[in-house]
Every structure is written in structure tokens, then in C-alpha cells.
VEXRO-88870 format. One record per residue: x, y, z of N, C-alpha, C in turn. Coordinates in steps of 0.02 Angstrom, whole numbers. Atoms other than C-alpha are relative to their C-alpha. Layout:
BEGIN
     n.u     n.v     n.w    ca.u    ca.v    ca.w     c.u     c.v     c.w
       X       Y       Z       X       Y       Z       X       Y       Z
...
END
This chain:
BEGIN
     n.u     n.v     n.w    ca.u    ca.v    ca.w     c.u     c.v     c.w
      56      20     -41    -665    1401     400     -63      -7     -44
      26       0      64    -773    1435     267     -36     -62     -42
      -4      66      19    -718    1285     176     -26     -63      25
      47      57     -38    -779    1168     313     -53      -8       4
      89      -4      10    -950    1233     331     -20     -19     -50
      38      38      75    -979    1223     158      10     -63      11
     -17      78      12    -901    1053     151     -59     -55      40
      49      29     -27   -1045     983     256     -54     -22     -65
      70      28      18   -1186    1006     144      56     -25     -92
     -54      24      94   -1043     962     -40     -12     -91      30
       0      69      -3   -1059     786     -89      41       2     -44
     -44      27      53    -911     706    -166     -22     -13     -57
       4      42      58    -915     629    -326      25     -37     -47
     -34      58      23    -845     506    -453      78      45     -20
     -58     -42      24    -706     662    -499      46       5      68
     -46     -11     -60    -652     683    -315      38     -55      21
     -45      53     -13    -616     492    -288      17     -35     -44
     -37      -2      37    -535     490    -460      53      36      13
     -59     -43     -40    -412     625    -413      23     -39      60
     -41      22     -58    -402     534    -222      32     -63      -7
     -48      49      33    -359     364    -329      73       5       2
     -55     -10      32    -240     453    -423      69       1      54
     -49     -49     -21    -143     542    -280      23     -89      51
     -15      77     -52    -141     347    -172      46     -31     -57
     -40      22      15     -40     298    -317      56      28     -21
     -59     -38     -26      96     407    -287      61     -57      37
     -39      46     -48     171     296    -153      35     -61     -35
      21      43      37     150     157    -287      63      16     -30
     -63     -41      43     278     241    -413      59      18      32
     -54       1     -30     394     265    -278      52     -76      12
     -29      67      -6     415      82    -241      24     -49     -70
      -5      40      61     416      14    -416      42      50     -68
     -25      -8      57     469     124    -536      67      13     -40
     -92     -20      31     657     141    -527      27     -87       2
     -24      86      25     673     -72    -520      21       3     -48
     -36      18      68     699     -82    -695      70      10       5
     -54     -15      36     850      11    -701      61      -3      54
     -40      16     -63     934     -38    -522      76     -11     -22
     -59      37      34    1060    -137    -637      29      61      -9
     -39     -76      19    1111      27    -702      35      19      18
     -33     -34     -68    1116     128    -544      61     -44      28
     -43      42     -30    1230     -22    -468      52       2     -41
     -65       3      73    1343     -24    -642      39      64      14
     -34     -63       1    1352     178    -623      56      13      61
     -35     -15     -68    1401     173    -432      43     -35      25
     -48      62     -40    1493      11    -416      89      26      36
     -64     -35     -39    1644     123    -361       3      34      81
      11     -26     -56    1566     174    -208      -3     -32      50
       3      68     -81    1579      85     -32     -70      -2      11
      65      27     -40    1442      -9      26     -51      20     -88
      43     -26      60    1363      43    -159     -46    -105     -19
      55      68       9    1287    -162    -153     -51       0      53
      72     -11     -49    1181    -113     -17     -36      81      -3
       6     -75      -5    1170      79     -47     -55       3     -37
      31     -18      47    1085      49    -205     -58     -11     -15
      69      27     -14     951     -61    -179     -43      38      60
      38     -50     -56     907      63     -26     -29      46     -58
      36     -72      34     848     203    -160     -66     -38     -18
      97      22      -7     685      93    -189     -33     -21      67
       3      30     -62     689      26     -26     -18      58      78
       7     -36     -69     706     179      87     -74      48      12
      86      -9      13     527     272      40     -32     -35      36
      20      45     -20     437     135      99      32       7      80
       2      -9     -99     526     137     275      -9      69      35
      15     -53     -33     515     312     297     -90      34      -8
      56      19      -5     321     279     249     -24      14      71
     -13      54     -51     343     159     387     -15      57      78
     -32     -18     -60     427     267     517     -52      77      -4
      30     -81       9     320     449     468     -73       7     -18
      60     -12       7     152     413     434     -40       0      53
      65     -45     -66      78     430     611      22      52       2
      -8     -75      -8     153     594     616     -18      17     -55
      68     -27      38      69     628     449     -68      -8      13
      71     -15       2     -90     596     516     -12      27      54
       3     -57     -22     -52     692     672     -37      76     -18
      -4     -66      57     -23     848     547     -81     -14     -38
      63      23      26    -201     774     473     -49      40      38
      78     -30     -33    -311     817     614      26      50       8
     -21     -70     -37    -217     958     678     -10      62     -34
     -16     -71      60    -186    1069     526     -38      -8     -58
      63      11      60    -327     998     393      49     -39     -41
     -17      66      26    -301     869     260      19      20     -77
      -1     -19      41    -318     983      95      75      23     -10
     -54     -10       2    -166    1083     123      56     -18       3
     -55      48       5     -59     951     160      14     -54     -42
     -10      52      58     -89     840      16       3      43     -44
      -5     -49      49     -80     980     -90      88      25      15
     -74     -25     -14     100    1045     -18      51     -52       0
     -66      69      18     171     859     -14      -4     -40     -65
      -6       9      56     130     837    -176      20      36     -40
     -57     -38      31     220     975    -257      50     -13      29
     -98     -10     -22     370     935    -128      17     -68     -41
      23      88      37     323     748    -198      51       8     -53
     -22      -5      80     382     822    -393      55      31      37
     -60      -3      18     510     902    -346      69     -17      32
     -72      46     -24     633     802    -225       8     -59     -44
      -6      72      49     561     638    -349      55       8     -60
     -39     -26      68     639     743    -499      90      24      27
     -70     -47     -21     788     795    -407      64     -49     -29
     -52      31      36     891     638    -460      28       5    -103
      -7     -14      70     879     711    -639      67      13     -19
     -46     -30       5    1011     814    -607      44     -12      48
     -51       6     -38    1106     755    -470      56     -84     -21
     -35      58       6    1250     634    -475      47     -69      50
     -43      33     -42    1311     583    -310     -51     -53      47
      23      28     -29    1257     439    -222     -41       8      78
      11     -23     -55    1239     509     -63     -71      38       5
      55     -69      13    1109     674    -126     -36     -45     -49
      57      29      22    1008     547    -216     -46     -50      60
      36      50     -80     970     415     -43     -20      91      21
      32     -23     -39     940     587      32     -75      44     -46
      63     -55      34     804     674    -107     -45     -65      25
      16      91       7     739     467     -79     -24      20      71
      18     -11     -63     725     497     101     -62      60       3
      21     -73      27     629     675      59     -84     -52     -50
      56      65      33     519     555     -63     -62     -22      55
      38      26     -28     464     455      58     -34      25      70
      46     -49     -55     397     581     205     -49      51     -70
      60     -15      40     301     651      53     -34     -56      -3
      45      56      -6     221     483      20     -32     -25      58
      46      34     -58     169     444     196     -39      55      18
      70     -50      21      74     613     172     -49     -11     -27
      22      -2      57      15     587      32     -69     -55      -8
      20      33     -10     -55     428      67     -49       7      36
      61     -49     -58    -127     479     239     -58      18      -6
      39     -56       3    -213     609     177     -57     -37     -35
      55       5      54    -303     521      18     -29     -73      34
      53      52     -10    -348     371     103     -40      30      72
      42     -34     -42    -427     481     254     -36      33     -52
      38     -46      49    -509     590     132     -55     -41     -27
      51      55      -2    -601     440      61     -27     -24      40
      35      43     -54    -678     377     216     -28      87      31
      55     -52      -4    -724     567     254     -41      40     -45
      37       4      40    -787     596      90     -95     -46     -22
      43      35     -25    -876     448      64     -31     -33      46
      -1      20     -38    -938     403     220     -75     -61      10
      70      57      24   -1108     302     166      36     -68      -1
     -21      69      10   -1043     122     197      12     -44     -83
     -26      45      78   -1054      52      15      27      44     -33
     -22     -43      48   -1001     208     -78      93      -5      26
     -43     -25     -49    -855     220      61      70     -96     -29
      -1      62      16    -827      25      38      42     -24     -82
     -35      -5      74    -805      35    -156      39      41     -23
     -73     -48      22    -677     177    -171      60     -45      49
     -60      24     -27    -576      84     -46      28     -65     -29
      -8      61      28    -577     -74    -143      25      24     -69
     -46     -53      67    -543      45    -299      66       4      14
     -68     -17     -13    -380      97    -205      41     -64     -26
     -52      61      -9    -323     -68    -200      15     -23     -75
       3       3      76    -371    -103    -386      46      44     -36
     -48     -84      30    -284      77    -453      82     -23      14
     -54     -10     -21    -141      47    -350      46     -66     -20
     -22      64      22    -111    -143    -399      12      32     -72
     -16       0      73    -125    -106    -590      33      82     -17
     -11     -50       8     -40      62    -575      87     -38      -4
     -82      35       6     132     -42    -517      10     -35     -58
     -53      27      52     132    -150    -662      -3      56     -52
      15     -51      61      79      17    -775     106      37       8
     -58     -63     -21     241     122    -683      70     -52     -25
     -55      42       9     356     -48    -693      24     -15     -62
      -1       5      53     343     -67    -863      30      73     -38
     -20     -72      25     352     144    -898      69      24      29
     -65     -16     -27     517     143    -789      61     -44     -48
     -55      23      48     588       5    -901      25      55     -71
     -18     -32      80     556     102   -1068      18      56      18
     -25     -54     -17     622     251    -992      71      -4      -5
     -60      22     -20     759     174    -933      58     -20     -56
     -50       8      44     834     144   -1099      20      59     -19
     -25     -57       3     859     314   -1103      63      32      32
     -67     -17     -62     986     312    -957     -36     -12      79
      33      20     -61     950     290    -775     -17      74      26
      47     -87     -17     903     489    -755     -60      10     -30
      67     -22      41     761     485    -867     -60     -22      53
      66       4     -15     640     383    -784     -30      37      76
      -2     -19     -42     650     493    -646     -49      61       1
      52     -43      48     548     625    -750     -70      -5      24
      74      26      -6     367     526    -691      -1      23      66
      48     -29     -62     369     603    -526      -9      64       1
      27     -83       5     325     783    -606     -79     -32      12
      73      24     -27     146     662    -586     -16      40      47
      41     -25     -46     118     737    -435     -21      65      -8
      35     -65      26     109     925    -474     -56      -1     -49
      38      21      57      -3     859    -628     -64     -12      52
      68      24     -46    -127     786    -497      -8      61      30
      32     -58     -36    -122     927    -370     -34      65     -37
      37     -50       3    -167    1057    -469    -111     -15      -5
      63       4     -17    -345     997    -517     -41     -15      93
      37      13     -50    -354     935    -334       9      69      47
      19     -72     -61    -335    1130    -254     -46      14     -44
      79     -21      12    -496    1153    -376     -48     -31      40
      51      20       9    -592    1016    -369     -18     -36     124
      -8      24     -81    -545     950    -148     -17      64      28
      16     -54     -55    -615    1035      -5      39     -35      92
      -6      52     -62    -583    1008     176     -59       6      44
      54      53     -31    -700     886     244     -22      34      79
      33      17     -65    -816     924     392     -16     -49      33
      22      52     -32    -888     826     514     -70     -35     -17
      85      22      -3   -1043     725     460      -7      12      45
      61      19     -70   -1190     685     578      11     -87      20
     -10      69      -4   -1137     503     558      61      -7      44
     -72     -11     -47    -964     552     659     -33      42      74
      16     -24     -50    -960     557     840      53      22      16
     -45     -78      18    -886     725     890      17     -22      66
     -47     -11     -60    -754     736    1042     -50      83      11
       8     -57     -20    -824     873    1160      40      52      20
     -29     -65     -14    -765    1058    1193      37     -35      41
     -40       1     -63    -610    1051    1271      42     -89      13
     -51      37      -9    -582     869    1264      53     -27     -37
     -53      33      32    -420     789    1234       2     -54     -42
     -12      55      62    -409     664    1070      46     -43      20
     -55      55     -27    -325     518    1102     -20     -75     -68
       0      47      36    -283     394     978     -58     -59      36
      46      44      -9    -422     246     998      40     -83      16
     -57      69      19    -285     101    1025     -38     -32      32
      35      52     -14    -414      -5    1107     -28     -37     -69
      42      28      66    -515     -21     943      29     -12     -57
     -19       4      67    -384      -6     811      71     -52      39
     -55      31     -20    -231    -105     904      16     -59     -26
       4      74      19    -279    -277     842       2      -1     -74
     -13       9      84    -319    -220     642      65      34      -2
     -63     -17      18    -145    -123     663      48     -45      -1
     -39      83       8     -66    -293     717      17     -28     -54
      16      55      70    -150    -386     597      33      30     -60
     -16     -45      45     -98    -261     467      75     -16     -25
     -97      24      -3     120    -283     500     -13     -53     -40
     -13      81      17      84    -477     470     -37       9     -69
      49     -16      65     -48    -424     304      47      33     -29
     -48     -42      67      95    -308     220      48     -17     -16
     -57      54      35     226    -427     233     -28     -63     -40
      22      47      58     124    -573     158     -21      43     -48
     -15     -23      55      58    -460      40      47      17     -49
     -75     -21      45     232    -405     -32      19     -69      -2
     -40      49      11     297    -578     -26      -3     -16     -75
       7      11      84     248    -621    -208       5      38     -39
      -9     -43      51     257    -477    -283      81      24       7
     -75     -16      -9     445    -468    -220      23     -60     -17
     -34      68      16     492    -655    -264     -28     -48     -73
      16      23      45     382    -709    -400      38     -17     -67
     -51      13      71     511    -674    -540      37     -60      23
     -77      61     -28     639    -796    -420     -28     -45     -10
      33      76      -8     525    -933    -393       1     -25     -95
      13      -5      67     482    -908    -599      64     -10     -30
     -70      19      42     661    -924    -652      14     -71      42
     -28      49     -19     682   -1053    -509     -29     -79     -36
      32      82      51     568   -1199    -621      39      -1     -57
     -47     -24      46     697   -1137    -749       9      18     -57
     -15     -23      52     660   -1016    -857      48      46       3
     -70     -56     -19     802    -904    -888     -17      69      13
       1     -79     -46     827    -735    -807      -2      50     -63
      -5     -53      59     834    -663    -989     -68       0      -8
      79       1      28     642    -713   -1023     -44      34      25
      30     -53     -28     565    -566    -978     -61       8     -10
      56     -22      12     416    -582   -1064     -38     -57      24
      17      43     -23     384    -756    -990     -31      15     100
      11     -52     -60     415    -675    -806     -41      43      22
      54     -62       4     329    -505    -854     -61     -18      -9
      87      18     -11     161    -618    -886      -3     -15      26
      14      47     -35     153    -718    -751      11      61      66
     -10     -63     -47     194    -554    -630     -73      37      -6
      48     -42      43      61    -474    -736     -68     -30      43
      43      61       7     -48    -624    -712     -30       4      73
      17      -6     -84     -48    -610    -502      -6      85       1
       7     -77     -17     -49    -419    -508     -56       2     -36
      71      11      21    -220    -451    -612     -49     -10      43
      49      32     -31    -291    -575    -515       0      43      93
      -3     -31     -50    -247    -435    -352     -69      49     -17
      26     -46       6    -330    -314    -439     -95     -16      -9
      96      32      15    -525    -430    -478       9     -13      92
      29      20     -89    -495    -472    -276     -23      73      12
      15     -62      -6    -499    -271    -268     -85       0       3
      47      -5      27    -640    -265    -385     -60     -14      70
      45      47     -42    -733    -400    -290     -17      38      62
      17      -2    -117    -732    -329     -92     -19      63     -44
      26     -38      19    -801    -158    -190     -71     -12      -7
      44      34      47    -938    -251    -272     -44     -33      75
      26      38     -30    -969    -355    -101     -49      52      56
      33     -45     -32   -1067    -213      -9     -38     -29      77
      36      18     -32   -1170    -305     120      23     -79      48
     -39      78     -42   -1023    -442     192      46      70      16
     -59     -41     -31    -903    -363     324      39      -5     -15
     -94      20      25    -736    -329     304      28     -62      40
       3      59     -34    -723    -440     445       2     -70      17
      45      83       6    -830    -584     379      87     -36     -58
     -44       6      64    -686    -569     214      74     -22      29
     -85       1      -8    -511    -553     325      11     -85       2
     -11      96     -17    -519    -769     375       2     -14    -109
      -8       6      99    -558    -786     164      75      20     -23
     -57     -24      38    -411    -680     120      61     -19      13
     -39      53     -27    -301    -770     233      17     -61     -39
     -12      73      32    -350    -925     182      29       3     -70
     -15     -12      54    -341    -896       2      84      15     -18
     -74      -4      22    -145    -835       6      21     -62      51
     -55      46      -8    -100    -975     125       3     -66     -54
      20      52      70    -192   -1097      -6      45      14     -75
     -47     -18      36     -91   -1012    -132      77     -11      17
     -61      -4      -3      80    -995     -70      14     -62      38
     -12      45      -7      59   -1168      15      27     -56     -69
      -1      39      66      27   -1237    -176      75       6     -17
     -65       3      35     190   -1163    -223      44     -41      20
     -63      20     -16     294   -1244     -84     -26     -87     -29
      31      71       7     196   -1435    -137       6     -15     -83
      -3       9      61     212   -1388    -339      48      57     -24
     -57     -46      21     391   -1295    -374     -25      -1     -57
       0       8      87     362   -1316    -547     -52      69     -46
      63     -82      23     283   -1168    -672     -77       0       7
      94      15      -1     113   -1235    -670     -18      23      58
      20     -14     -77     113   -1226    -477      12      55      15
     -42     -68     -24     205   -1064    -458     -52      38     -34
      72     -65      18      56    -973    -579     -46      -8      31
      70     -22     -14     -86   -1061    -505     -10      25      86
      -9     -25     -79     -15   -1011    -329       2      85       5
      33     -80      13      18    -841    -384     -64      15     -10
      75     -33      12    -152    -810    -444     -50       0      61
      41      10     -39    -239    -883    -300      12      42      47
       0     -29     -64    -142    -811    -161       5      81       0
       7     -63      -3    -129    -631    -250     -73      -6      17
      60      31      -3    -319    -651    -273     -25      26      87
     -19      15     -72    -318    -690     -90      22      82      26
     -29     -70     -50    -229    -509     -57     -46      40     -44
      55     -55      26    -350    -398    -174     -51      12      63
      59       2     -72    -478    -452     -27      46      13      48
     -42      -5     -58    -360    -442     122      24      98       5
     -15     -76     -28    -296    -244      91     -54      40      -7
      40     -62     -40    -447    -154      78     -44     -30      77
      13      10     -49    -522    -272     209      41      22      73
     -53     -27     -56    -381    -218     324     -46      49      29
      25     -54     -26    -416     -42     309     -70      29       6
      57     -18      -8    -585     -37     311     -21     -22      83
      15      16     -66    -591    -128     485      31      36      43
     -62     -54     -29    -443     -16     537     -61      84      15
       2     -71       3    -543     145     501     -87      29      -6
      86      -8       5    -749     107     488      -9      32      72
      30     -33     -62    -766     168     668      26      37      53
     -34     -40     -28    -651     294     697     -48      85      -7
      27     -66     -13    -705     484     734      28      55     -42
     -35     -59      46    -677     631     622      66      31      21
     -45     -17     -25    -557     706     736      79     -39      21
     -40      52       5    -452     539     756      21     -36     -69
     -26      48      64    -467     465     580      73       9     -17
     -81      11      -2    -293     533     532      51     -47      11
     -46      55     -33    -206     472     661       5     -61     -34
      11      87      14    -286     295     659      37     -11     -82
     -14       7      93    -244     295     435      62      -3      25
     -71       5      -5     -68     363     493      27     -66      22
     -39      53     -25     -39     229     601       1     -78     -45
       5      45      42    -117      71     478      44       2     -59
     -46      -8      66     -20     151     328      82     -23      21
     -89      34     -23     140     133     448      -6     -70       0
       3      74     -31      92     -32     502      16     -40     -80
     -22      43      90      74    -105     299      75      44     -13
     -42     -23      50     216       3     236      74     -45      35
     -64      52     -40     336     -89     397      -8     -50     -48
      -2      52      11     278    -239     336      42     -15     -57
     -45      -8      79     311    -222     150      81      31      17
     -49     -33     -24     475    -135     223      38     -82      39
      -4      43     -24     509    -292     312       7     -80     -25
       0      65      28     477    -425     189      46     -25     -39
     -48      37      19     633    -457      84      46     -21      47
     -43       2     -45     725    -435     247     -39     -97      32
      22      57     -27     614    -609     316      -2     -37     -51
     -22      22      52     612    -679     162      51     -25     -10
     -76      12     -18     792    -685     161      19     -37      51
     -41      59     -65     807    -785     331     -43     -42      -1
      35      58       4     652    -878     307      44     -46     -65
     -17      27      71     727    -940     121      71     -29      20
     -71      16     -11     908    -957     192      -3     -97      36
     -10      76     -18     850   -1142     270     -22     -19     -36
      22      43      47     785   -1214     123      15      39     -70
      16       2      83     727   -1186     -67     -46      71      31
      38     -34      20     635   -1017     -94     -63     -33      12
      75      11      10     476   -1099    -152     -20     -29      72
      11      51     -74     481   -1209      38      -1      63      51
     -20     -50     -28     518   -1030     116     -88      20     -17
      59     -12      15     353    -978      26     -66     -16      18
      38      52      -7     251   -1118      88      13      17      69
      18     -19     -71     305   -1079     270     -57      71      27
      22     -34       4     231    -906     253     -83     -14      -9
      71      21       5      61    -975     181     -17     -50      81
      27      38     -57      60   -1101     350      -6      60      47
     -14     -52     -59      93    -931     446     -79      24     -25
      56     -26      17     -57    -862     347     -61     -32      19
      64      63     -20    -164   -1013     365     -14      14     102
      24     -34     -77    -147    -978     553     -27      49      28
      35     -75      -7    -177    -793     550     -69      -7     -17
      78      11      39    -355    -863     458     -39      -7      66
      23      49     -38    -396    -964     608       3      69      47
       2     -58     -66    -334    -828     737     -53      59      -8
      45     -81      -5    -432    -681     672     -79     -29     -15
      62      38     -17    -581    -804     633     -42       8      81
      11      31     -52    -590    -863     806     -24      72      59
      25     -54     -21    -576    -692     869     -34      46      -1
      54     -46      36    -674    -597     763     -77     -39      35
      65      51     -19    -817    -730     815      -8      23      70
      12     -25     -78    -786    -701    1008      -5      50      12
      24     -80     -16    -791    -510     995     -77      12     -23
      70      -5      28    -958    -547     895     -47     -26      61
      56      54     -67   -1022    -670    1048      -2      52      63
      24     -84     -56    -978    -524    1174     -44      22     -13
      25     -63     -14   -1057    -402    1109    -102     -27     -12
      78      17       1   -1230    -497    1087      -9     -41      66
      -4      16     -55   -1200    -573    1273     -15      42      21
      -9     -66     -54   -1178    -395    1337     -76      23     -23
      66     -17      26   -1332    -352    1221     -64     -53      59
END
């Protein structure tokens, strides 16, 4: 109790949302860093039934149990405080991540994997609530969330790259990088507190019942599903499209720049909506839209490599602005006592999506060419521009009517 009071008059600082960076790319390292060596895992297990779908689930299943467990991590958020639980799922974090070190059976690795990923939709939860009750000053609040997106973009190609060179070690080694999380938590049971209530948060009275806000957040949680599957689309197909102009599947370093190249240009869109302090998230979501359907339209109109980079660039680009704009509209005018929740539920909503997108991918791509599959998605996007435009505008004309 203690802890809270104080926590009123403590002001964060550049060390606390360095540490709450760090711990948001947790989730990050789950999804990316055992790719490299899939081939491996599939070579080691190919004796096992169903081991062509089993195997690709161990990067895959994290992410849905994200999906499926992060409103009940942000339940556990308001209920039981925010410190203790990013602190306890980040040691369980290290050591179910590390558990495939030593295990060998297919089975007790999908389930440490499963174990994984209800730490990560903690984990997550917690540090992107923590930032919005930390910083709660609109631009300070604004530019750590646009940080996230930055950190967390150039953290995947940092982990994708550190899982390959691991990976020549054997497919147990790179398994080693999720002692990360104990590494983070300890400075964060120094340097984290748990957050009080500003004066800027309006407080639920004695006695009453909390209730998720689904009037106000229902529409950015929407929007969100359809925002985490276009976001993942390129960063899950880019190599295909990139071999499909035809460079070969061996040219890794041709691939690995041009991956590099859109996971860059994600990370200056980051930058940028940090930097933009005084334009809504709002004003940005129709931009970020546009921008990936303008991109991933280019690809389906110019298969060829030229078109496939300058579509990548644009339409990542395009998503640097689009995920912190999400959650910043998701979570600017939620209540101390609700924020949780609301985070839990947006983090599910993107993690479905991304959870969701090779699976659509796959049936969108099955009637045509990939790159023409790509290009439907950008017309889907191009619409979502127009829809949340149109509506964003008429919730603006209400509320100066009603005024």
C-alpha cells in the first residue's frame, strides 16, 4: 500500500520506459526467434505424426495463446497490481522459454510453448499499461508508445538474426535467449513501482462495480483484429513474394536486406507518430491505412523486385504509424481501474490478428499469385482508410453538434 501512495508523487523516467521497452519485447522473441532453425526442428521430428503441422505450431502457438489470455491478464492487472505480475511472468517467462534446452519430446516442448505464451500476454499487458500509467502527460505518454513500436520492430530483426547464429549450434541452443527475461526483471523489482491513480484519471466510486468500457473501446478493438493481420502480412510473406521475382531461396542476404529494409522503414513510421505530438492518433489511423494499401496495392500492379521493395517500404512505413496509433486510441481514455482490462483486450485483438494471418493469407493466395493475394489485402486496407475516416469525422461532428 505503501508503494502506491508513494507512487503518486514518483515520476517515471527515461530508465523506467527503457526497462518497460525492454520487457514489450519479450513477446517479440517469442514469435521470431526460433524461425531460423524450424528446418531443423522439422528434420529432428519428421518421425512424428502430424510433425508438418506440429512444428510450425511451436512459433505459432505463443501468439494465440497471447490471443486467447490477455484479457484475463489484464483482469489479474487491475485486480492484483501490475508490478508483481510482470515481475513473476517474467521469471516463469525464463524458465518454461529455456525449458526446450533440455527436453526432447515433441509433445513437452508445444506444451513449455503454450506456458510461453500466457507469460507473454502478461508480460505485454502489464508493460504496455504501465506506460500509459506512468507516463500519462499526452506527449511523453505518446512517445514511449511509438518507442514500443520502434524497439519491438528492430528487436525482431536483432532476435531473427541471433536465433540464426545460434542455431548453428543445434536447434537447443538458441533457446538459451529467453534467460532475457530474468535479466530484465531483476532491475525492474528495483527500479518499477506500482502506479497510483493520477488526478488526470477518473476514479470509479466506493463500492462501484468496474465494467469494461466496450462502448468506447469496441470499435479501436475491431479495428485492431483487421490492423494485426495487415500488419503481419509482410513481415510473414515478404521473403515469398522476394524469391517469387526470382531470386533463389538460397540468397539470404538478398532476402535478409530487403526484410531488413521494411522492418526499418516500420521502425522511422514508429519514430515519426512519437515525434508527431500535437496530431491525433485518430487524425494518423486513415494515413496508415492508406499508406499499406498504397504499398501492398504496388506489389500486386509491380510483381517484380523493384515493386516488391518499394511496396514493402511504403506499406511497412504505413504500419510504424498504424500500431501505436491503434493503441493509443484504444487506451487514451480509459480509467486507472479499467486500463488493464481495455490493454488486455487490444493486445488480444492484434495478437488474433497476427495469429490469423498466414491462416488468410493462405486462402486469400490459394486463387491467384501471392503478390495478387497481397494487393487484395491493400484494397481491404484502402477501405478500412475510408471507413474509419468517415467515422472518425462523424463522431467528431456529434460531439460538436451535442456541444
Amino acid at each position: 500500500m505503501t508503494d502506491v501512495v508513494g507512487a503518486r508523487t514518483r515520476q517515471a523516467g527515461v530508465w523506467q520506459g527503457i526497462l518497460l521497452l525492454a520487457g514489450s519485447c519479450m513477446p517479440v522473441l517469442g514469435s521470431v526467434l526460433i524461425t531460423p532453425v524450424l528446418p531443423q526442428l522439422s528434420q529432428h521430428f519428421a518421425q512424428e505424426p502430424a510433425a508438418e503441422i506440429l512444428v510450425p505450431m511451436i512459433v505459432a502457438i505463443p501468439a494465440l495463446m497471447i490471443a486467447l489470455f490477455a484479457p484475463f491478464a489484464g483482469q489479474i492487472v487491475d485486480r492484483a497490481g501490475r508490478k508483481k505480475l510482470l515481475i513473476g511472468a517474467l521469471v516463469l517467462y525464463s524458465l518454461v522459454g529455456t525449458a526446450p534446452v533440455w527436453l526432447e519430446g515433441l509433445t513437452e516442448i508445444l506444451v513449455s510453448r503454450v506456458l510461453v505464451g500466457l507469460c507473454e500476454a502478461a508480460i505485454m499487458t502489464v508493460c504496455t499499461t504501465l506506460i500509459v500509467d506512468y507516463f500519462h502527460e499526452e506527449k511523453r505518454r505518446k512517445r514511449y508508445l511509438g518507442l514500443q513500436t520502434v524497439t519491438t520492430t528492430l528487436a525482431a530483426t536483432v532476435f531473427i538474426v541471433l536465433g540464426g547464429a545460434l542455431g548453428a549450434g543445434g536447434w537447443h541452443v538458441p533457446f538459451w535467449v529467453y534467460v532475457a527475461g530474468v535479466v530484465i526483471a531483476v532491475p525492474m523489482l528495483f527500479s518499477l513501482w506500482e502506479p497510483g491513480a493520477e488526478s488526470s484519471d477518473t476514479l470509479a466510486r466506493e463500492g462501484e462495480r468496474i465494467r469494461i468500457p466496450w462502448r468506447d473501446i469496441l470499435a479501436p478493438v475491431l479495428v485492431t483484429l483487421f490492423g494485426g493481420f495487415v500488419f503481419y502480412v509482410l513481415i510473414i510473406e515478404v521473403s515469398y513474394l522476394v524469391v517469387g521475382t526470382g531470386i533463389s531461396a538460397e540468397n539470404t542476404g538478398v532476402i535478409g536486406g530487403i526484410a531488413a529494409a521494411a522492418s526499418l522503414a516500420t521502425a522511422i513510421g514508429g519514430l515519426l507518430f512519437a515525434r508527431m505530438t500535437k496530431v491525433r492518433p485518430t487524425r494518423l489511423l486513415p494515413i496508415a491505412f492508406g499508406l499499406q494499401a498504397v504499398g501492398m496495392t504496388l506489389i500486386g500492379l509491380i510483381p517484380s523486385l523493384p515493386g516488391v521493395i518499394a511496396g514493402a517500404v511504403i506499406a511497412s512505413f504505413g504500419s510504424g504509424l498504424l500500431l501505436p496509433s491503434l493503441l493509443t486510441w484504444a487506451v487514451s481514455t480509459t480509467r486507472f481501474e479499467d486500463r488493464g482490462r481495455v490493454t488486455g483486450w487490444w493486445t488480444a485483438s492484434f495478437y488474433l490478428g497476427q495469429f490469423l494471418t498466414p491462416i488468410l493469407m493462405g486462402a486469400i493466395a490459394a486463387v491467384g499469385a501471392l503478390s495478387t493475394g497481397v494487393a487484395v489485402v491493400g484494397i481491404a486496407a484502402a477501405i478500412m482508410a475510408i471507413v474509419v475516416l468517415v467515422a472518425l469525422r462523424g463522431r467528431r461532428d456529434a460531439v460538436v453538434t451535442d456541444a
